[in-house]
N, C-alpha and C positions, 0 to 999 in steps of 0.2 A: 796507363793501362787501357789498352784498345777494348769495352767493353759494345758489343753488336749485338745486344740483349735488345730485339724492337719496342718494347712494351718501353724500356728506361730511355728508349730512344725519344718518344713522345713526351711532351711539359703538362703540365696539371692544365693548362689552356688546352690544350689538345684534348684531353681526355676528356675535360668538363664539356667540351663543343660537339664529343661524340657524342657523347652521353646525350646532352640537350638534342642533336639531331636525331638520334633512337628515339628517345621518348614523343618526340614530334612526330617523328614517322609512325609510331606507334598510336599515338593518338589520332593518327588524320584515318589511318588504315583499318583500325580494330575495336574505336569505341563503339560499342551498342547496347541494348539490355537485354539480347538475348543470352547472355551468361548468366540473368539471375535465374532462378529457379526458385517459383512459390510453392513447389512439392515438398513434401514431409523427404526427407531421405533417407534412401534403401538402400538397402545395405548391398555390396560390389558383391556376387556370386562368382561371374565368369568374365576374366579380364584377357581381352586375346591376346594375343601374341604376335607385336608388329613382325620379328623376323622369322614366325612358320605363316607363309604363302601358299603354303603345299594345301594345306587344311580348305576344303569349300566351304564358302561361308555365305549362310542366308541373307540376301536383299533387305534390309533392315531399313532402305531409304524408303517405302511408302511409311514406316512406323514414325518415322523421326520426322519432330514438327519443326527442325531449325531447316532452312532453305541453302543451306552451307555448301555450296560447291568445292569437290573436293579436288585438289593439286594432281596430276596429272602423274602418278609415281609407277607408271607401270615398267619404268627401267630401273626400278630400284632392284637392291639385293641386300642379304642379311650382311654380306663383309660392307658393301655400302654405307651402311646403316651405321654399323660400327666403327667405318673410317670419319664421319660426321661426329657420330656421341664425340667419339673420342677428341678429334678435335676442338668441337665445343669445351668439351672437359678440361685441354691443355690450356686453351684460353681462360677459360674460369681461373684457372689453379693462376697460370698466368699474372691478370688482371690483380687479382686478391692479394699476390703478393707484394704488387708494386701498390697495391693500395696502402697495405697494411704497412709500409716500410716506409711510408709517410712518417715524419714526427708528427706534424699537425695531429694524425688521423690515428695514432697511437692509443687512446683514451675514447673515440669517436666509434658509433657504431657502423659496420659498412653493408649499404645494400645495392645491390645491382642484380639482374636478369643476363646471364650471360647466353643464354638463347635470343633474347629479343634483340642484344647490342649481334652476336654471331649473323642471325637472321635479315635484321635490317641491310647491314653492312654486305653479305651475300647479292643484294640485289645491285651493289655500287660494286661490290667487284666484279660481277659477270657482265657489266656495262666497260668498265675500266682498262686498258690498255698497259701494254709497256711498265716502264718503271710503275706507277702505282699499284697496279695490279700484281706485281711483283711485292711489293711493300704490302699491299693489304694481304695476303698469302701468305706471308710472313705473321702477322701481326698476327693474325686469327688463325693461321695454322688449315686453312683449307685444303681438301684433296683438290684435286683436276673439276672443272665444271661438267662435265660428264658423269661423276662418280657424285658432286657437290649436288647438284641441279635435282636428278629424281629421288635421289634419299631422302635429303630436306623435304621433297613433298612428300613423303613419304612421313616424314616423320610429324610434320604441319599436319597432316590427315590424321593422324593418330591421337593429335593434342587437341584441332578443332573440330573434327566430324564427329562431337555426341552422337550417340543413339548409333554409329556406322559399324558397324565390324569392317575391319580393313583386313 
């Protein structure tokens, strides 16, 4: 049985080697302490809404003490946005299933970031060429780098710019 499922394409070496490369890239890229927060915390009022753009939204960056330069998303759109989640999502759903149909991993609890493995990887396929780039498209289920490119920042801006209204 000719089975072209890419996720079952890949060996538990492959997956363990992404994984370790995410998380290295993750750590070289994104440790720091401004995530903690030593404020009491207040309760969410008014939470915007990444896909209405339409809405003007006040300058919030003299207030915000993080120095967070934001992704450049001015070519994003709400179907954008949605072509990314969703992707991401297929990959999650994806990822979990080949995890869980593990025997090993049967009884084992499983945790992964499937943004951060999507994310990482995003910046190797819009480097990537020819057949890989074709196989990572596949694997992670990407739109076009066009549609890929400003949404992701779009969406990066919404996760990392505390204090922004986007």
């Amino acid at each position: 049985m000719n089975n072209n499922n890419p996720i079952k394409i890949m060996t538990n070496k492959h997956i363990a080697r992404s994984l370790a490369l995410s998380g290295l890239l993750l750590v070289i890229t994104g440790c720091n302490n401004s995530l903690v927060n030593n404020k009491a915390a207040q309760p969410v009022t008014n939470i915007p809404s990444l896909l209405d753009k339409t809405k003007e939204q006040p300058d919030s960056k003299a207030d915000s003490k993080d120095d967070h330069t934001a992704a450049d998303d001015s070519a994003s759109t709400s179907e954008g946005i949605s072509a990314v989640v969703n992707a991401n999502n297929q990959f999650a759903v994806t990822m979990y299933q080949q995890l869980n149909g593990q025997s090993k991993q049967v009884d084992a609890n499983v945790f992964f970031s499937p943004y951060s493995l999507t994310s990482a990887i995003a910046v190797l396929y819009a480097a990537a060429e020819g057949n890989t780039k074709a196989q990572i498209q596949k694997t992670f289920y990407y739109p076009s780098l066009p549609i890929l490119n400003p949404n992701s920042a779009a969406l990066y801006n919404q996760f990392n710019c505390s204090g922004q209204l986007i």
